[in-house]
N, C-alpha and C positions, 0 to 999 in steps of 0.2 A: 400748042403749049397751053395750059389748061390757066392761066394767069394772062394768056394775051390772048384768051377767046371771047369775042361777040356775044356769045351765048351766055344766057343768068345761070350763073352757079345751083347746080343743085345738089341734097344728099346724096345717101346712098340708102339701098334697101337696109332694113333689118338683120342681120344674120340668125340666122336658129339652130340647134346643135341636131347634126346632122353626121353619117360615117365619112371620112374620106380614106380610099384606098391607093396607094402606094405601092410602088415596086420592091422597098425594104422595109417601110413600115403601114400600117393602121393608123386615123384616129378616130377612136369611138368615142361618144360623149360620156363622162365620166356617171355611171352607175356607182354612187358610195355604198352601199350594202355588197357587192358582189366586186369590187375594186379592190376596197379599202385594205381586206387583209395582202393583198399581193404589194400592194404600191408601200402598204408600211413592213412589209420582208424585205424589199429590195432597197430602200431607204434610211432604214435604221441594223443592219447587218451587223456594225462593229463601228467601233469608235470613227473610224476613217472614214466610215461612209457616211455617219453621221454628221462628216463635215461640208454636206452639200447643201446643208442647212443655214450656212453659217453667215451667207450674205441674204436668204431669204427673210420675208417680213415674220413666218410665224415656225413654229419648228426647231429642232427636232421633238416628237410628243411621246410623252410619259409610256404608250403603251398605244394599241390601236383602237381602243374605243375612245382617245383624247385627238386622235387622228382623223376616225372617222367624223366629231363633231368642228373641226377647223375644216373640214370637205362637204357636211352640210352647209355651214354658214359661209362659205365662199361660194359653192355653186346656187344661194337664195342673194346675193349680190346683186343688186342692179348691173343691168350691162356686161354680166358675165358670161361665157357660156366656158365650162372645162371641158376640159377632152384627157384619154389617159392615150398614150404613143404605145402603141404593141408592136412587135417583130411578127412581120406579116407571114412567115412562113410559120411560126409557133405558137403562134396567138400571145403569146408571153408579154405581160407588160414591160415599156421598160424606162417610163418618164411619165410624166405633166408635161402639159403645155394649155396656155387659153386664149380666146380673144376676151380681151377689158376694155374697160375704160371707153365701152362703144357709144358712138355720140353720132348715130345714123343721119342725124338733122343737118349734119356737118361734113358729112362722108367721113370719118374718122374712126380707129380702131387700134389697139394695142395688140400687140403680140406678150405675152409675159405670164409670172407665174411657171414657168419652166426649170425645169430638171431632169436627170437621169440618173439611173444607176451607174455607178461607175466601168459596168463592162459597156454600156452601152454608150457611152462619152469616145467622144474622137472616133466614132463612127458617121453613116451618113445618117443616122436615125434624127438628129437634131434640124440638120440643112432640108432633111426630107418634107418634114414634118412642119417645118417654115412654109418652105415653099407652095407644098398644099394650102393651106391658111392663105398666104398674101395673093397667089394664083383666083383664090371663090374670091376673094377680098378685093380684087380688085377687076379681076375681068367677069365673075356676076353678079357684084353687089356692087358695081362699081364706086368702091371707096375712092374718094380723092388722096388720103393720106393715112400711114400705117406710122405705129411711133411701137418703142424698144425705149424703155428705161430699166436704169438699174443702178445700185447702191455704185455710188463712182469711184467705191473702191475694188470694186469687181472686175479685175483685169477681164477676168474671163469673160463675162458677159462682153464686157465694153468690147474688146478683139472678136468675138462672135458677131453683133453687130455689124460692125467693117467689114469682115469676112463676107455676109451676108448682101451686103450693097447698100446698110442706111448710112447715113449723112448725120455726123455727132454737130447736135447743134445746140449744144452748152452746159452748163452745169447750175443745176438747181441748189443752191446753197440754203442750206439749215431746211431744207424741204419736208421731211417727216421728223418724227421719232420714232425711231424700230427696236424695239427691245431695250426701249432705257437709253438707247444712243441716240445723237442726232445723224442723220443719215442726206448727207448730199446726193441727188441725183445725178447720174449723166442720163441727159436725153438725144433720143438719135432718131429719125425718119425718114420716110422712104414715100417720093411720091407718085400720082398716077402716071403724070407721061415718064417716070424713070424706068416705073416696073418693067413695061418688052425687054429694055437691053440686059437687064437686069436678073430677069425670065428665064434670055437666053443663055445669058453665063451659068445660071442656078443649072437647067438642062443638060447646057456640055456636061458641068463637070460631075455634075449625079447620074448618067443617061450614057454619056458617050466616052470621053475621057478627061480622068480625073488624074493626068500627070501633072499639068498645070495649077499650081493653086486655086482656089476661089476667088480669094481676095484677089487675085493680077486680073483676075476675070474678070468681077466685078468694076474693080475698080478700071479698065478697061473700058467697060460699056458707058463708063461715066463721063471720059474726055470726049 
């Protein structure tokens, strides 16, 4: 247990944007020039889709050259690296996803910044594409702790979260202002010695079988 070890704490490496390949998805590090127009087709479609926006910090944008400059100025972020989620048999994009908020000093690292197109939601493209991430994230960069935040009115996210194996450890009150609103966070973590059991639930149920939910999985590996 990484809390009742002898040994002096240390970071973790740096991560750098890099491909990771999947069984149902890609992630490539996001290219805003040769992206930008597909991720803003699949995200601004029609009104509906438009609403994948609506708990995010920036978005939906005017047109795709307002698009492509909130994709320069995020991926020139400190501590960020993007990546776009593609359907690994079509190369077709079909989300955002990044590591944030990286504080290597500290082993620490954010999963967030994430979305999909609506066909691509309630797929495994979301769980995949975690998994990859907290897998370099923690067995070769050996991060100590991964953190998931999100607007805590974001059923979705927050239940994705759980789903996934973090641990909701509270609610950040009056934490930003997002679009003229104040915006409570839920924050949620996942740490080193949780990840194996946690791995292995991620594995069954993308890899072998996925009659059993995730979350019984996860949550599971956790007692």
């Amino acid at each position: 247990m990484s809390n009742e070890s002898s040994k002096p704490l240390a970071g973790c490496a740096q991560p750098a944007p890099e491909t990771f390949a999947g069984r149902f998805i890609t992630l490539t590090p996001l290219d805003v020039a040769n992206d930008v127009g597909e991720l803003f087709a699949i995200s601004h479609a029609d009104d509906e889709t438009r609403q994948l926006w609506l708990r995010m910090p920036c978005g939906p944008f005017a047109d795709v050259h307002a698009h492509a400059a909130f994709l320069r100025e995020w991926q020139a972020t400190p501590n960020v690296i993007a990546f776009v989620v593609r359907d690994t048999s079509t190369q077709r994009i079909l989300g955002s996803i990044s590591l944030m908020s990286i504080r290597a000093e500290h082993g620490v690292a954010e999963l967030g910044n994430i979305w999909y197109a609506p066909a691509a939601q309630r797929t495994k493209a979301n769980t995949e594409a975690c998994f990859l991430l907290l897998r370099h994230c923690f067995e070769k960069l050996y991060c100590r702790r991964m953190e998931w935040k999100c607007d805590a009115r974001n059923e979705r996210s927050r239940r994705a979260a759980l789903r996934l194996g973090f641990t909701f450890e509270g609610i950040f009150r009056q934490h930003m202002i997002i679009k003229g609103e104040n915006r409570d966070t839920a924050w949620f973590a996942m740490l080193d010695h949780e990840w194996p059991h946690i791995a292995t639930a991620m594995q069954r149920w993308l890899y072998e079988d996925d009659t059993t939910s995730l979350a019984a999985l996860t949550q599971a590996s956790s007692l």
